[in-house]
N, C-alpha and C positions, 0 to 999 in steps of 0.2 A: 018889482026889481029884487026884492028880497027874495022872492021864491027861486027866481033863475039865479043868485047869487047859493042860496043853501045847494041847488043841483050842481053846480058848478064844483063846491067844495068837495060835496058825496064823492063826485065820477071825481075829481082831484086825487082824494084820500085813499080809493078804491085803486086808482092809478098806479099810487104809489106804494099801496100794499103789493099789489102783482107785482112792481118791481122786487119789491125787498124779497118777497117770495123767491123768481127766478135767480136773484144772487145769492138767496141763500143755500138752492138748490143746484148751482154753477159751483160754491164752495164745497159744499158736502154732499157731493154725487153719490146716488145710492149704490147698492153694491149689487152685481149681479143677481139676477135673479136665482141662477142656481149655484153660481159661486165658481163655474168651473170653469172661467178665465184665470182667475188668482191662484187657482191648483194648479194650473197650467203652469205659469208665473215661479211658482215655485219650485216646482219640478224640474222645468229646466233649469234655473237657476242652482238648484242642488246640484244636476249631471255635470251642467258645466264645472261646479269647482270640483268634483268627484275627477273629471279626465282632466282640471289644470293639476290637480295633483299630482295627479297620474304620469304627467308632461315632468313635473319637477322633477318626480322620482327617477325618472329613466334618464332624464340629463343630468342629475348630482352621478346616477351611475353609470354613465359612459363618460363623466367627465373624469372621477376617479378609477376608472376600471375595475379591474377583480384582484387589484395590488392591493385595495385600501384596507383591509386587513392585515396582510401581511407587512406595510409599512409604520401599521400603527407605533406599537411602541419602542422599536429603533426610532422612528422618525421625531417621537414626542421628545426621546430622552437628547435626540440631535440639539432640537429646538431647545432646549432648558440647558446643552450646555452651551450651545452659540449664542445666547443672551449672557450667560456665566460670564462669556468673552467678552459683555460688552455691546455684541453686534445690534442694531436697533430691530425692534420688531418687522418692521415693513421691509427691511434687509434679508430678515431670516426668511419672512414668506414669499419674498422672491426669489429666494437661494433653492428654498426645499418645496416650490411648486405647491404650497399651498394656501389658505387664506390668510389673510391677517387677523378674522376672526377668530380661526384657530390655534392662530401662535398666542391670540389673548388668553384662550379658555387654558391652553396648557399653563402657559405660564401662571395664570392668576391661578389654577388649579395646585400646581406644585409648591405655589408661594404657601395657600390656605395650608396645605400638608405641613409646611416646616412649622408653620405657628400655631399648627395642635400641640405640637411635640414641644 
């Protein structure tokens, strides 16, 4: 009885080594053998943000057109005197068609200006 109880434990322990084995190899899956999934992976993932850029850039420029220069700083010194008056930011940026994160950057930009001086 002891002999078939020590076989029993062996094929037991053995059992349970192959387990811990295949989880450890379900955890930490080897890595391609030549690699060139994960090159793949990253490639595309590069083109993609290369053409979302590319997407951004063409709608920030058809949403301001070819004015956005020419508005600039009439429109900036608009904004610095419409707050002068009072008016609230998110007023201004729906008055003069533009963000409210740009009526901040003026504004906090022209504030930073007076308190050099």
């Amino acid at each position: 009885m002891t002999t078939v109880t020590i076989i029993v434990d062996i094929v037991l322990c053995l059992a349970l080594l192959f387990v811990l084995w295949r989880v450890g190899r379900g955890l930490n899956p080897a890595a391609p053998a030549t690699g060139s999934s994960s090159k793949t992976v990253s490639r595309s993932s590069v083109k993609t943000s290369g053409a979302l850029k590319g997407v951004l850039r063409s709608s920030v420029t058809r949403k301001r057109g070819s004015d956005a220069n020419d508005q600039s700083p009439d429109c900036y010194k608009e904004v610095i005197s419409l707050a002068a008056q009072g008016l609230p930011r998110d007023a201004i940026a729906r008055k003069l068609g533009i963000t409210a994160g740009e009526i901040n950057l003026v504004l906090d930009l022209d504030q930073s200006k007076h308190d050099e001086r």
